[in-house]
C-alpha positions as CSV (number, residue, x, y, z in Angstrom):
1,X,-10.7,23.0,-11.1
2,X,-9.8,23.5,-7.4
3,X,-11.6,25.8,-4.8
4,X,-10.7,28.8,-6.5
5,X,-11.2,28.0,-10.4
6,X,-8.0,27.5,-11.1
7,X,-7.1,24.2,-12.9
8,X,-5.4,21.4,-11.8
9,X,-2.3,20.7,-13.8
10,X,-2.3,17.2,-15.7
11,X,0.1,15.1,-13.3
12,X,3.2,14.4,-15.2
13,X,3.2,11.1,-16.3
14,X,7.3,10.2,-14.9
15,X,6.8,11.6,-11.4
16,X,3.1,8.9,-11.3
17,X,5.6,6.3,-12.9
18,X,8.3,6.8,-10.0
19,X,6.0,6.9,-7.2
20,X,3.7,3.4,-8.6
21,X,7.2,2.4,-8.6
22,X,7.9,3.0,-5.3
23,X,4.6,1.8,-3.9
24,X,5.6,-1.5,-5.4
25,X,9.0,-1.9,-3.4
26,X,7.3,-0.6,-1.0
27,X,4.6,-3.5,-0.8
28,X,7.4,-5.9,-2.0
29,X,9.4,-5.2,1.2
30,X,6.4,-5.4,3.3
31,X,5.4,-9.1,1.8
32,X,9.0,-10.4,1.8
33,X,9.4,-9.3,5.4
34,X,6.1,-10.8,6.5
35,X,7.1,-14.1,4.4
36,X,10.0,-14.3,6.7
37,X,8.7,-13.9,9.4
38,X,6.8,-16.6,8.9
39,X,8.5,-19.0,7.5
40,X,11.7,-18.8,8.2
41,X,13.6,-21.1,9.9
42,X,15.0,-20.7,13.3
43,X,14.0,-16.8,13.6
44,X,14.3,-16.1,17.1
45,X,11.8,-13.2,18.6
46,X,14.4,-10.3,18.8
47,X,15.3,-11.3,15.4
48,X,12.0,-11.0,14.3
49,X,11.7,-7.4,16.0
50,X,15.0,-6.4,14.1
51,X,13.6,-7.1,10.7
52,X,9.9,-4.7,11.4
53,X,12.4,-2.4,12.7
54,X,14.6,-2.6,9.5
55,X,11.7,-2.5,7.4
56,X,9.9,0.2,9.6
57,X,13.4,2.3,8.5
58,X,14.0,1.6,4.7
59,X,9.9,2.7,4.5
60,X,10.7,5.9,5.9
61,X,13.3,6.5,4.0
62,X,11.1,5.4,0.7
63,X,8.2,7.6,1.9
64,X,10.0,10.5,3.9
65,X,6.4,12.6,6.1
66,X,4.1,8.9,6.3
67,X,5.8,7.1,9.1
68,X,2.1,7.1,10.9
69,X,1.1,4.7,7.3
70,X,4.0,2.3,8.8
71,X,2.0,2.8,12.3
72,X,-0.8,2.6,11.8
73,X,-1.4,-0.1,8.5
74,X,1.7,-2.5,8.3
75,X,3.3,-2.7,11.7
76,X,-0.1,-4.2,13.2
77,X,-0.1,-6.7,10.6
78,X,3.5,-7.8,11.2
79,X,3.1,-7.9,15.0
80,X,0.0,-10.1,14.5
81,X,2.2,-12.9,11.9
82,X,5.1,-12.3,14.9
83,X,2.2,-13.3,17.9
84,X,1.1,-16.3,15.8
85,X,4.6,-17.3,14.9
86,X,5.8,-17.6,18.7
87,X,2.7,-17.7,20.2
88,X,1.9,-14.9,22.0
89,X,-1.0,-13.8,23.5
């Protein structure tokens, strides 16, 4: 029941499918980028900036209204694996 007694449908069991679905590329694309960011051989800086853009992009696209998520969650963690990669204070 919600505020005003009126129940809650039963979430329908594709759409929760689909959208665990989507969390998992989501996370998949977040990991792979962070893996090459640090690891991958010869990445230059601006290269490095590209690919958090890129991914900053395809997530928006994935999760269209939750660009602050991106913001506020996963682009601090990339910036910190780009700092330690190139050494930046």
């Amino acid at each position: 029941m919600n505020m005003d007694d009126t129940p809650i449908p039963d979430p329908d069991p594709a759409a929760l499918d689909a959208e665990d679905r989507q969390i998992r590329r989501g996370r998949l694309l977040t990991d792979l980028t962070l893996a090459l960011i640090q690891t991958q051989p010869g990445l230059t800086l601006d290269r490095a900036y590209l690919m958090v853009d890129g991914l900053r992009r395809r997530l928006a696209r994935l999760f269209p209204g939750r660009e602050g998520v991106f913001d506020l969650v996963i682009r601090p963690r990339l910036e910190r694996a780009i700092r330690c990669r190139f050494r930046i204070n």
